[in-house]
NUKE-986580 format. One record per residue: residue in three letters; residue number from 1; x, y, z negated of N, C-alpha, C in turn. Coordinates in Angstrom, 1 decimal. Last residue first. Example, Ala and Ser with C-alpha at 12.3 -4.5 7.8 and 13.67 -1.06 7.14 Angstrom:
// residues 2
+-----+-----+--------+--------+--------+--------+--------+--------+--------+--------+--------+
| res |   n |     nu |     nv |     nw |    cau |    cav |    caw |     cu |     cv |     cw |
+-----+-----+--------+--------+--------+--------+--------+--------+--------+--------+--------+
| SER |   2 |   12.8 |   -2.2 |   -7.1 |   13.7 |   -1.1 |   -7.1 |   12.9 |    0.0 |   -7.9 |
| ALA |   1 |   13.2 |   -5.7 |   -7.8 |   12.3 |   -4.5 |   -7.8 |   13.2 |   -3.3 |   -7.8 |
+-----+-----+--------+--------+--------+--------+--------+--------+--------+--------+--------+
This chain:
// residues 143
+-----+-----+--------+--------+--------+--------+--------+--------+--------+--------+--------+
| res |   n |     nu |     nv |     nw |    cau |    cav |    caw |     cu |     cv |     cw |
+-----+-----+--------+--------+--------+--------+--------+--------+--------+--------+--------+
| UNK | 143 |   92.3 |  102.2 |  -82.4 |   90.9 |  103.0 |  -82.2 |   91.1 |  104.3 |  -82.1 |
| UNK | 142 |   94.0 |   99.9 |  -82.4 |   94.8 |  101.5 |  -82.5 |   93.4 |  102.6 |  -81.6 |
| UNK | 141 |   93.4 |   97.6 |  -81.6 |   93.4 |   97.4 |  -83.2 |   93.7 |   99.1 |  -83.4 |
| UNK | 140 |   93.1 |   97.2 |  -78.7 |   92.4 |   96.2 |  -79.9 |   92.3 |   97.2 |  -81.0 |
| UNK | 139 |   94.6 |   99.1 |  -77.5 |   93.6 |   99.0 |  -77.3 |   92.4 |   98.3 |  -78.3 |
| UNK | 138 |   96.9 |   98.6 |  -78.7 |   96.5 |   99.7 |  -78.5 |   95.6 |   99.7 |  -78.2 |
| UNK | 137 |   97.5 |   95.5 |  -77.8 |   97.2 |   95.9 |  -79.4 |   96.8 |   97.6 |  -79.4 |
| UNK | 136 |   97.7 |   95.7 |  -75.3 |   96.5 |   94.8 |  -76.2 |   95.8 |   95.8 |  -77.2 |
| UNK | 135 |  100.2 |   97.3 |  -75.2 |   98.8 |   97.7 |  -74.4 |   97.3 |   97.0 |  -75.0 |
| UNK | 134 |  101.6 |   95.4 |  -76.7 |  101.1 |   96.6 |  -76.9 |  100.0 |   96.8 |  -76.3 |
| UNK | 133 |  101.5 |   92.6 |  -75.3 |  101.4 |   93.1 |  -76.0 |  100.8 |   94.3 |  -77.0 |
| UNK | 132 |  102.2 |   93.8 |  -71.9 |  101.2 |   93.4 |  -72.6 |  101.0 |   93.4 |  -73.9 |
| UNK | 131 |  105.2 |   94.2 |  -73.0 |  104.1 |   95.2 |  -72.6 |  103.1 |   95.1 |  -72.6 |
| UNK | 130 |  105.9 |   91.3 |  -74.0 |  105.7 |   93.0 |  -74.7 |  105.1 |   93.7 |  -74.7 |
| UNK | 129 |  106.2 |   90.5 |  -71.3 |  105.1 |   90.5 |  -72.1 |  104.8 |   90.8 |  -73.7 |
| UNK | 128 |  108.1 |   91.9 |  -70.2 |  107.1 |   91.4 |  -69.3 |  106.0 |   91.8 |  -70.4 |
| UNK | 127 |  110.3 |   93.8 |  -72.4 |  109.7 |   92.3 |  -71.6 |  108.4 |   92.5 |  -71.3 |
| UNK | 126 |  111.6 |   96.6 |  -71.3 |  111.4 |   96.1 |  -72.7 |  110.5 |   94.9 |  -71.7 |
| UNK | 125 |  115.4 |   98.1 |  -71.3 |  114.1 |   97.9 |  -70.4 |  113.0 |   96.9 |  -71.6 |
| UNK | 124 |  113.5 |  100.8 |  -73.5 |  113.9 |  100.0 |  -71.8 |  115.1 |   99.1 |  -72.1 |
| UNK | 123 |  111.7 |  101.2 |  -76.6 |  113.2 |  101.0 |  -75.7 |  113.4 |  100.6 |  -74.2 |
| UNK | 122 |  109.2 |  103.4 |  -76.8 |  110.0 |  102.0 |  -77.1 |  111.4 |  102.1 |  -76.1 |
| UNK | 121 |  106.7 |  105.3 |  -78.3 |  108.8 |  105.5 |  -78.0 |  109.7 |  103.9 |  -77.9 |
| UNK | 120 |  104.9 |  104.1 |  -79.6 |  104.8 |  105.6 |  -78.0 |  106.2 |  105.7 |  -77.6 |
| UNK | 119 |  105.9 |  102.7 |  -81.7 |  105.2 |  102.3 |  -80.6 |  105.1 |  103.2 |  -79.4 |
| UNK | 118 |  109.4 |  103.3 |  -82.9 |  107.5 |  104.1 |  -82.9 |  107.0 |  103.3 |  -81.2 |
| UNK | 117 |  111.2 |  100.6 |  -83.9 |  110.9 |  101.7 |  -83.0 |  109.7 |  102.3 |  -83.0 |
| UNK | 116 |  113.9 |   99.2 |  -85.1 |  112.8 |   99.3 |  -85.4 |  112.1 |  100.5 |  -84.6 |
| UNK | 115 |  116.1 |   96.4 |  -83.8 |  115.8 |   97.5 |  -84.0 |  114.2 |   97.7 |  -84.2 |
| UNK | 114 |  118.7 |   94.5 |  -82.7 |  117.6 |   94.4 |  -83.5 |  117.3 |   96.3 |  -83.6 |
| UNK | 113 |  120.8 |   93.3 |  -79.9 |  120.7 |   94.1 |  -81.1 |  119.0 |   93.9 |  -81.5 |
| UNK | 112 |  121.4 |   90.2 |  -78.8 |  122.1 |   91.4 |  -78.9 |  121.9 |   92.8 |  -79.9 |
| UNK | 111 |  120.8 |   87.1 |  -79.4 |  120.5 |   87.9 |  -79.5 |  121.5 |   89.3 |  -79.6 |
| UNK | 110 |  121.8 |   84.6 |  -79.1 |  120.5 |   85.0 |  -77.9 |  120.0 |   86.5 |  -78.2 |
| UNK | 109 |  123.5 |   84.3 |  -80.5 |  123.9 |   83.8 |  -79.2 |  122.5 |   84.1 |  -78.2 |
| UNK | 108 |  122.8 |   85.3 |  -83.2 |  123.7 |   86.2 |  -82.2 |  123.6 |   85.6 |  -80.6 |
| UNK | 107 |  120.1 |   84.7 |  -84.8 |  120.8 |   83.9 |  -84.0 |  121.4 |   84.6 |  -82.8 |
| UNK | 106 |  119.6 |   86.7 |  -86.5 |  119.9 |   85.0 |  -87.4 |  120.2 |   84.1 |  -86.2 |
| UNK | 105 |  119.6 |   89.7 |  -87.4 |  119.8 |   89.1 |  -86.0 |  120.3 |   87.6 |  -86.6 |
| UNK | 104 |  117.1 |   90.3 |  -89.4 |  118.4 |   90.5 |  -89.1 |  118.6 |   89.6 |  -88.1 |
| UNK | 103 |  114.6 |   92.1 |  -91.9 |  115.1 |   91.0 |  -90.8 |  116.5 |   91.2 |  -90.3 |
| UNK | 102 |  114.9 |   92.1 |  -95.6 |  115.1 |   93.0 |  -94.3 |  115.6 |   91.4 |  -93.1 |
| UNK | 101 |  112.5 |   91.4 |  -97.9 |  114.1 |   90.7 |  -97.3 |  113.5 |   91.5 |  -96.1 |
| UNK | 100 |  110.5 |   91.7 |  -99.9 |  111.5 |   92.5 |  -99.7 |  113.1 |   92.3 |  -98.6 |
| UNK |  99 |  107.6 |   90.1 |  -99.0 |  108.7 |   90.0 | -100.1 |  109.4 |   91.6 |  -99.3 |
| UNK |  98 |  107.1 |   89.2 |  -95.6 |  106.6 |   88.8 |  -96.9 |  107.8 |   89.1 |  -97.4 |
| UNK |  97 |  106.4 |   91.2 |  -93.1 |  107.3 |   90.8 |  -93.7 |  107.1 |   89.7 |  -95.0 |
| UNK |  96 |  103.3 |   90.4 |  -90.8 |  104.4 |   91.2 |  -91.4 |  105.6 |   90.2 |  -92.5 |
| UNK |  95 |  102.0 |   90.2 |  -87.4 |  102.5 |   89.3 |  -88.7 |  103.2 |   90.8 |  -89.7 |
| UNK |  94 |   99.9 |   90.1 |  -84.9 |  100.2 |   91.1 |  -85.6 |  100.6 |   90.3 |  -86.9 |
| UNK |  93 |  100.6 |   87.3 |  -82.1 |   99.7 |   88.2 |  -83.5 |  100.4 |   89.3 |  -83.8 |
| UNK |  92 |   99.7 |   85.3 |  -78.9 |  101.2 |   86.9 |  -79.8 |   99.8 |   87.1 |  -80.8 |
| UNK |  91 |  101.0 |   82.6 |  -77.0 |  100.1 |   83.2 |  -78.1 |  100.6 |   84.6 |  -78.8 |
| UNK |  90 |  101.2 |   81.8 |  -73.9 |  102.2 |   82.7 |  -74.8 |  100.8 |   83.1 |  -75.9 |
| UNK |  89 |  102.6 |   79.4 |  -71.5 |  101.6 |   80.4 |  -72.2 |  101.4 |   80.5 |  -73.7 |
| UNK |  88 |  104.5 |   80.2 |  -68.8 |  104.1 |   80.0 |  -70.4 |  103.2 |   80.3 |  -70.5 |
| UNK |  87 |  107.0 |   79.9 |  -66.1 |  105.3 |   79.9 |  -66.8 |  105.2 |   79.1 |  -68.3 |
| UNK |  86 |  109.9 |   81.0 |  -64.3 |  109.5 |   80.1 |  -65.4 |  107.8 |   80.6 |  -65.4 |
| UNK |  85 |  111.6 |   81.9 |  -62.8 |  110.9 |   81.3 |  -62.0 |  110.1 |   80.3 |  -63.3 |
| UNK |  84 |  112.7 |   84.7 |  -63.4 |  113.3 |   83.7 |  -64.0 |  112.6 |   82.1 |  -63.5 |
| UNK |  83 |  111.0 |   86.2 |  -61.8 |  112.6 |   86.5 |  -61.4 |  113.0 |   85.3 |  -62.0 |
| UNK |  82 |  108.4 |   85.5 |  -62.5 |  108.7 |   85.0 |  -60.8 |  110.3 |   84.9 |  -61.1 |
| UNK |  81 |  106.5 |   84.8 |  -64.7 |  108.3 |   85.2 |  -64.7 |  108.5 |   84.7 |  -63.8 |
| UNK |  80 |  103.9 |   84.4 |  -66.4 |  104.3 |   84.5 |  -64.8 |  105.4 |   85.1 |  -64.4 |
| UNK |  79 |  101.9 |   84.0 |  -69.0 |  103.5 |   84.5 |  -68.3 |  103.6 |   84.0 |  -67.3 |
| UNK |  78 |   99.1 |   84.5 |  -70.0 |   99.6 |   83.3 |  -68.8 |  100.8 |   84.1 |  -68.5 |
| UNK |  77 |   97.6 |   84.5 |  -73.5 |   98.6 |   85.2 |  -72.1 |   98.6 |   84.3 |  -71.5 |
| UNK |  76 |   96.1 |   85.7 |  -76.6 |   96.6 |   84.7 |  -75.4 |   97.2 |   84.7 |  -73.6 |
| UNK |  75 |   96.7 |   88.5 |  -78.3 |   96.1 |   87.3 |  -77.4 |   96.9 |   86.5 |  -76.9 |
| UNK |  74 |   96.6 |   89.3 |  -81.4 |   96.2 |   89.8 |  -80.3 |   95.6 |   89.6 |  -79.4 |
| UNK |  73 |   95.2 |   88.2 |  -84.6 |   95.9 |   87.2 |  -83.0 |   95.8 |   88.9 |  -82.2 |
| UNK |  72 |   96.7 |   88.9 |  -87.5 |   95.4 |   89.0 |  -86.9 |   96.1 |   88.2 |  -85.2 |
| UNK |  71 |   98.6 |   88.7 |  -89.7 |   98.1 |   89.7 |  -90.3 |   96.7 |   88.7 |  -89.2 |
| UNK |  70 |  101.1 |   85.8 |  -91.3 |   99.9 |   86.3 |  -89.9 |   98.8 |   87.3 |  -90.0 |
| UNK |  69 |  103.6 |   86.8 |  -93.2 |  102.4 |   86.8 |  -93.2 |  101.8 |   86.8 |  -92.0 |
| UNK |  68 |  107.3 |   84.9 |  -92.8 |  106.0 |   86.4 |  -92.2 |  104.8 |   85.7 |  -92.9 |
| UNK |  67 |  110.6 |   85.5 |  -93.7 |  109.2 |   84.8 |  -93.9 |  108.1 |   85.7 |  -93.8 |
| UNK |  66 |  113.3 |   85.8 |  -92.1 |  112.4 |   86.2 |  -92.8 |  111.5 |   85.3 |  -92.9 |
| UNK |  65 |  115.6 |   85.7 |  -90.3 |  115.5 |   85.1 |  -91.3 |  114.9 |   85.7 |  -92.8 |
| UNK |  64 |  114.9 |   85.6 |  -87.6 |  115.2 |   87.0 |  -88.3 |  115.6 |   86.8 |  -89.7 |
| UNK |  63 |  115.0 |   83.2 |  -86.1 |  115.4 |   84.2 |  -85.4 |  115.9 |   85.6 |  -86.6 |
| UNK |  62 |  113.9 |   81.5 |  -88.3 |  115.1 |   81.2 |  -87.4 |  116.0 |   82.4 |  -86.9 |
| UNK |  61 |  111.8 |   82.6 |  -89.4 |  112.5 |   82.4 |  -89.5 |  114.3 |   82.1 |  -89.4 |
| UNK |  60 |  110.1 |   82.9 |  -86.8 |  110.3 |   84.1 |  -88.0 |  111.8 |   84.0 |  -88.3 |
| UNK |  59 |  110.1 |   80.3 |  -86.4 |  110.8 |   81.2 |  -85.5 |  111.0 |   82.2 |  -86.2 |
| UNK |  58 |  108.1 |   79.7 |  -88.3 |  109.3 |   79.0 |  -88.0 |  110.3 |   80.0 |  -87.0 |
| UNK |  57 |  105.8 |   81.1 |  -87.6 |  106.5 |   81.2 |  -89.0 |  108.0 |   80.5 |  -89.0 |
| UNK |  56 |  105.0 |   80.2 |  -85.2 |  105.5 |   81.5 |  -85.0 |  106.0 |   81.4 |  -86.5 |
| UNK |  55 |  104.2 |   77.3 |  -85.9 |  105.6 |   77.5 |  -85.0 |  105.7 |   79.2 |  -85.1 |
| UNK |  54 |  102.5 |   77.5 |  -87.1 |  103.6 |   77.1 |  -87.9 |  104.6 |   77.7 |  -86.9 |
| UNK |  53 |  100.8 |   78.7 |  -85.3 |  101.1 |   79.4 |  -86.3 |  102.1 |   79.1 |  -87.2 |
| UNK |  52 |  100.7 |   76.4 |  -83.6 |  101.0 |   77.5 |  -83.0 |  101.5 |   78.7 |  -84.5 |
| UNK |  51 |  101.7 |   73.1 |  -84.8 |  100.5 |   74.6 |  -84.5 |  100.7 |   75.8 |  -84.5 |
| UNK |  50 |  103.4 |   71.1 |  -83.1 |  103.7 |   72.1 |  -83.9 |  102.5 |   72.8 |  -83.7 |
| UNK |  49 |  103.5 |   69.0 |  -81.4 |  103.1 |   68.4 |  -82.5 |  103.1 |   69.6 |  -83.3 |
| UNK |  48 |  106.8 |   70.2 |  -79.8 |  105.7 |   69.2 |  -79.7 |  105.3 |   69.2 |  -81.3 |
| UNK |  47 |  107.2 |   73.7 |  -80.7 |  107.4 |   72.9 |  -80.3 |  106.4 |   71.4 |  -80.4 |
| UNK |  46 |  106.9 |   76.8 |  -78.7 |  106.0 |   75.6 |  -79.7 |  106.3 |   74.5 |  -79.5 |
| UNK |  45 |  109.7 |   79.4 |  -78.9 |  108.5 |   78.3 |  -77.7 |  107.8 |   77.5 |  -79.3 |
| UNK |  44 |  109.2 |   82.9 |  -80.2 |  110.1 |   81.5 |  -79.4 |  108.8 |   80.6 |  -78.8 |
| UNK |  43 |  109.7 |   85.6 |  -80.9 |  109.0 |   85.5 |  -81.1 |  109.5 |   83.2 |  -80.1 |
| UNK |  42 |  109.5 |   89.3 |  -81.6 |  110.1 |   88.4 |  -81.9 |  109.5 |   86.8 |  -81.2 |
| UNK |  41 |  109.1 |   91.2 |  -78.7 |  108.8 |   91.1 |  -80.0 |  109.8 |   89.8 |  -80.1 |
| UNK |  40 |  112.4 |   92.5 |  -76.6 |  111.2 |   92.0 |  -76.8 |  110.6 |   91.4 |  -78.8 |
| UNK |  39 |  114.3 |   94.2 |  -74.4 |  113.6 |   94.4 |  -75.9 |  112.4 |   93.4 |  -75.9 |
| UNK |  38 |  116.4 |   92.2 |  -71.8 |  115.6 |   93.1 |  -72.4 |  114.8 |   93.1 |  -73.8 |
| UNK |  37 |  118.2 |   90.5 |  -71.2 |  118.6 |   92.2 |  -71.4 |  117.8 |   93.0 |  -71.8 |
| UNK |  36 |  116.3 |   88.6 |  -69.7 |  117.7 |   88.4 |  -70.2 |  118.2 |   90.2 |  -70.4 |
| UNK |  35 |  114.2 |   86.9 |  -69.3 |  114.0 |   88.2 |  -69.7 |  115.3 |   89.0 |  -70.3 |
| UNK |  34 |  115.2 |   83.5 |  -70.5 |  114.4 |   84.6 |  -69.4 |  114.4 |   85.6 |  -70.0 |
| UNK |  33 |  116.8 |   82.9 |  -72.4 |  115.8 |   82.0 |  -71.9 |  115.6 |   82.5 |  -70.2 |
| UNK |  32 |  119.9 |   84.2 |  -73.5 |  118.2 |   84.0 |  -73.4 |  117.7 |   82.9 |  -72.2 |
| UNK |  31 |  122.5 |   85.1 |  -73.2 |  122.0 |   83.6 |  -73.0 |  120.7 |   83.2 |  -72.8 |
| UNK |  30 |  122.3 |   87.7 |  -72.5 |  122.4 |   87.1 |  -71.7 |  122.6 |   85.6 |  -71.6 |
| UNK |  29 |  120.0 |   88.3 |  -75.7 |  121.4 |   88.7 |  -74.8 |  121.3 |   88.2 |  -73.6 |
| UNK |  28 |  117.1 |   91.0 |  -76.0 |  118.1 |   89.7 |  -75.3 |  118.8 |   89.9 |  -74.6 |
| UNK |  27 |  116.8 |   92.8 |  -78.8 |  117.2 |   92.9 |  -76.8 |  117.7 |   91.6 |  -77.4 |
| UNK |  26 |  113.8 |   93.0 |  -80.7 |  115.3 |   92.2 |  -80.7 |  115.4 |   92.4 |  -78.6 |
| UNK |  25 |  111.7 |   95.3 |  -82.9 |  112.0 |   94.5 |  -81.7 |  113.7 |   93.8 |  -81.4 |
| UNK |  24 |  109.2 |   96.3 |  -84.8 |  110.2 |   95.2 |  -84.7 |  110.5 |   95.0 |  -83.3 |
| UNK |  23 |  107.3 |   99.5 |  -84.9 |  107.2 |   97.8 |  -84.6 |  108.9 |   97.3 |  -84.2 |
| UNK |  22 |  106.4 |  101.3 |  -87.5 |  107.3 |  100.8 |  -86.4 |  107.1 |   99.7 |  -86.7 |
| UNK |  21 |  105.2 |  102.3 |  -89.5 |  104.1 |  101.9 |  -88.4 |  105.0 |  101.5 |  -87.3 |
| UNK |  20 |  106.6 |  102.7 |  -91.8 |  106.4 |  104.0 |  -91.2 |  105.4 |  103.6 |  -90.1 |
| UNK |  19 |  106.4 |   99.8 |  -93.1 |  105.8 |  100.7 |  -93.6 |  105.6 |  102.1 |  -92.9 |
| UNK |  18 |  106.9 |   98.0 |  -89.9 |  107.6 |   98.5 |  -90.6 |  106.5 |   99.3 |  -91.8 |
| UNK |  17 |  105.2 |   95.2 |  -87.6 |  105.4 |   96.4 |  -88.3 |  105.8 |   97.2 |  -89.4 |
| UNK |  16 |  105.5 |   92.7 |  -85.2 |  105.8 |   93.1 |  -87.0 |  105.7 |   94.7 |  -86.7 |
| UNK |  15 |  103.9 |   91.2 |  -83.2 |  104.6 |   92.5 |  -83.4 |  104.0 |   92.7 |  -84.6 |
| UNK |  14 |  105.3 |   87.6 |  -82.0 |  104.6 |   88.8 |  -83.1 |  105.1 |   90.5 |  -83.0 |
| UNK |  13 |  104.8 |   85.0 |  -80.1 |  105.7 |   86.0 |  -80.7 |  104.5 |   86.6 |  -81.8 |
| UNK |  12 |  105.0 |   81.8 |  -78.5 |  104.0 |   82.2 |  -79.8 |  105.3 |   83.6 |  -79.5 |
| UNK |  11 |  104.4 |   79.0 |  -75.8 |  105.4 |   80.2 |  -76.9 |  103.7 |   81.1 |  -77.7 |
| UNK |  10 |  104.8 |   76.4 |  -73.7 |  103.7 |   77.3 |  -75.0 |  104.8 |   78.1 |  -75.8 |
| UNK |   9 |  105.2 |   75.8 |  -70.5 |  105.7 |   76.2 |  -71.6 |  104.9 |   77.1 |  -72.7 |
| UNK |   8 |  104.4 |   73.7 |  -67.8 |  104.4 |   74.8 |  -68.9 |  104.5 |   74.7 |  -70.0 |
| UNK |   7 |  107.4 |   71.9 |  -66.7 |  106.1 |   72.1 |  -66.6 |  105.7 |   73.4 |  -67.7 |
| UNK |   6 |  109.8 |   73.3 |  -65.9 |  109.7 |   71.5 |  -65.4 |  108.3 |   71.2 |  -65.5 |
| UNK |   5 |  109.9 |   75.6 |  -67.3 |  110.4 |   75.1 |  -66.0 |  109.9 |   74.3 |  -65.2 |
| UNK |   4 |  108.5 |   75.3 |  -69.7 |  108.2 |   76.9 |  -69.2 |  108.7 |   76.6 |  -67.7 |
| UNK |   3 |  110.5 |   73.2 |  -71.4 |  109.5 |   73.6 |  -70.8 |  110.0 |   75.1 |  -70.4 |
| UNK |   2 |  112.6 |   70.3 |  -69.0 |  112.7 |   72.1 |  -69.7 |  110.9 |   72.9 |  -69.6 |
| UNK |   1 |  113.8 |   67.4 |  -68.9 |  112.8 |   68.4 |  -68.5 |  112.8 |   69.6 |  -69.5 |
+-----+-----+--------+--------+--------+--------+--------+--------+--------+--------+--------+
């Protein structure tokens, strides 16, 4: 059984931000999960017995091979991916870098490029709930 398929699926991401106020984003390659080609925050599933915040530091990890600080939560979400026929529910914060180590694509097979972008100027196509995301966080935290 497959979460987000077989039954729901808990994911976590984050929008990291650079010192200029750019936010972090990774396109998915065409192994991905769902959302296959498009920009999204960092960010993966929870796995059993895992608290949501270990698991978004762990994915940090994995994916960028960094170690994050949890700055604040954005929100909580219900993903509804009709095209990829999958449901999550998706926790997102505002995290940053800890230390001096630059992120980097730490797992090529799901990932196609990395890049750093001005929030008003993002990339296409960019994920479902990314967009959310932002829109949150512009609203929340960008008075």
């Amino acid at each position: 059984m497959k979460a987000g398929i077989d039954y729901i699926g808990v994911s976590v991401g984050a929008l990291i931000f650079n010192e200029k106020g750019e936010v972090l984003l990774l396109k998915r390659s065409q192994n991905a999960k769902n959302e296959k080609g498009k920009w999204e925050a960092p960010g993966g599933a929870v796995d059993f017995w895992e608290k949501r915040e270990e698991a978004l530091k762990r994915e940090m990890e994995e994916e960028l091979g960094v170690e994050v600080e949890i700055v604040d939560l954005i929100h909580v979400i219900d993903e509804l991916l009709d095209k990829d026929k999958q449901h999550w529910v998706g926790t997102s914060y505002i995290a940053k870098i800890k230390g001096n180590k630059r992120p980097r694509i730490a797992e090529p097979h799901k990932h196609d490029d990395i890049g750093w972008f001005d929030i008003n100027d993002l990339p296409n196509p960019l994920s479902w709930v990314s967009q959310k995301d932002i829109e949150v966080y512009k609203k929340k935290f960008r008075k």
